[in-house]
N, C-alpha and C positions, 0 to 999 in steps of 0.2 A: 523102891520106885512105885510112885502109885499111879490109877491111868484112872481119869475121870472118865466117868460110863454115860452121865447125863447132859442133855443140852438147853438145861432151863438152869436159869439163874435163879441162884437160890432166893428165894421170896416170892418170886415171880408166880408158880406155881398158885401159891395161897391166891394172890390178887385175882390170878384168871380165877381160879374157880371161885371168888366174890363176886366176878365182875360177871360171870356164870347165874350165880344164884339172883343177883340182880334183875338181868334179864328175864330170867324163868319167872320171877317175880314179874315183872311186869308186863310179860307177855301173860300168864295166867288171873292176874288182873282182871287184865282188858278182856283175854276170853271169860270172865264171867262176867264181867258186866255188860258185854255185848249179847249173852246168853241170858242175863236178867231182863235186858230192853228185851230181845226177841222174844221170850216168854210171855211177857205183858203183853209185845204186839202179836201174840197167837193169842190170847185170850180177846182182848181186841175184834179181832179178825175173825174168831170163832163168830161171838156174839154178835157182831154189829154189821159185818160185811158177806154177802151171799157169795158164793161160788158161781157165778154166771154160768147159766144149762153152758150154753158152748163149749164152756171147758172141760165139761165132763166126759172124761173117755179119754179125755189127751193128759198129759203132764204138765213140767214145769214150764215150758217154751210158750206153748197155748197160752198159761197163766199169765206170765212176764208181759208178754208181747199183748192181750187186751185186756186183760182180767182188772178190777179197778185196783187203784193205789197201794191202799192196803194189802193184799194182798203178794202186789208185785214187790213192795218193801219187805213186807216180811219174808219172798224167795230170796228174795238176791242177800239179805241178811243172814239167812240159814247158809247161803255158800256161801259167803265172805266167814262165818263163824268154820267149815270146814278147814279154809285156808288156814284160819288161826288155831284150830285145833293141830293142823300138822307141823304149821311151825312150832304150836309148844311142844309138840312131839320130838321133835327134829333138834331141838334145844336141848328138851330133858335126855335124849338119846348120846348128845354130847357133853353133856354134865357127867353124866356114868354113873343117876341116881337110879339105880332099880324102885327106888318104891314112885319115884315119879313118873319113870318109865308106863310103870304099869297103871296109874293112873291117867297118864297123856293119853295111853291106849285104849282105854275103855271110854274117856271123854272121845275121843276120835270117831269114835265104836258108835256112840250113842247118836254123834252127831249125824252120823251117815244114819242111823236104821233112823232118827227123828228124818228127816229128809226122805227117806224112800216111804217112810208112815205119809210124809208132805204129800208127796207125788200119787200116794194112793186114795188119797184123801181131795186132792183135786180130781181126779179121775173116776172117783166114784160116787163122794159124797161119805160115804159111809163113817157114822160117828165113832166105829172103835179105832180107826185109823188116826182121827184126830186124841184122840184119849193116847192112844202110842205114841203118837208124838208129845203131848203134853208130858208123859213117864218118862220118856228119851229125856227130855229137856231139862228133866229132875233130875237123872240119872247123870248128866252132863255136870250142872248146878254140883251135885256131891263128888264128882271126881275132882272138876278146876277150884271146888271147896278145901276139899281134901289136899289139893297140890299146896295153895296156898298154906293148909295149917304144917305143911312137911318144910316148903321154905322158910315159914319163919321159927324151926328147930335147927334148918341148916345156917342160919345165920350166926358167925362168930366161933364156926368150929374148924379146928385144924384139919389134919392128914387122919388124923386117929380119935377121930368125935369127942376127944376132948373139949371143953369152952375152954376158950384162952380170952382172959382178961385182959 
């Protein structure tokens, strides 16, 4: 007598975890190429748009709320890029890839200390804050880089990293 121990259907399993890699794919994507725009518009921003005296000494909120365009895009950009960093975290976390794992985690990583470089950098002006953030932003750039060249190795592999033709 035999007693089936599992509750996936056989097959089934492969598909989710394509239908996994998929995703990761295309959540890590779009967080880099929302990380490419945001980089540009922090160069941008750097060069072309002044931090208005008022803001200085306060943070993001002050910035948003009068600071010009630019700027205000480029905040709300840098969180909306969080949000996306934890969803690809939150993804890679359910995939049960450790090497992506630990790259969602360092893009995560980079996005927060680029943002608190942000927040220091309105607040004070000071240019090594902005130089941290541009590093952060690179540092982001080779993780969700790096994710993508890991998804497209996990395309087409089994249970046991074999390719199956």
């Amino acid at each position: 007598m035999s007693v089936t121990t599992g509750t996936t259907v056989p097959g089934t399993a492969d598909r989710l975890t394509e239908r996994r890699v998929r995703r990761l794919r295309r959540a890590g994507f779009g967080t880099f190429v929302m990380l490419v725009v945001q980089l540009a518009l922090g160069i941008y921003v750097n060069l072309f748009v002044p931090v208005p005296g008022a803001d200085h000494g306060h943070g993001f909120g002050q910035a948003i709320a009068n600071g010009p365009a630019g700027i205000t895009l480029h905040i709300v950009l840098g969180l909306l890029l969080i949000l996306g960093a934890v969803g690809f975290l939150v993804q890679a976390i359910l995939a049960r890839r450790p090497a992506l794992i630990a790259a969602a985690v360092l893009g995560l990583l980079a996005m927060i200390g680029a943002a608190g470089s942000g927040s220091t950098f309105v607040g004070s002006g000071n240019d090594s804050a902005s130089m941290a953030m541009a590093l952060l932003a690179a540092v982001g750039l080779l993780c969700y880089g790096t994710s993508l060249f890991l998804l497209s190795q996990a395309g087409g592999r089994g249970h046991d990293g074999d390719r199956s033709g």
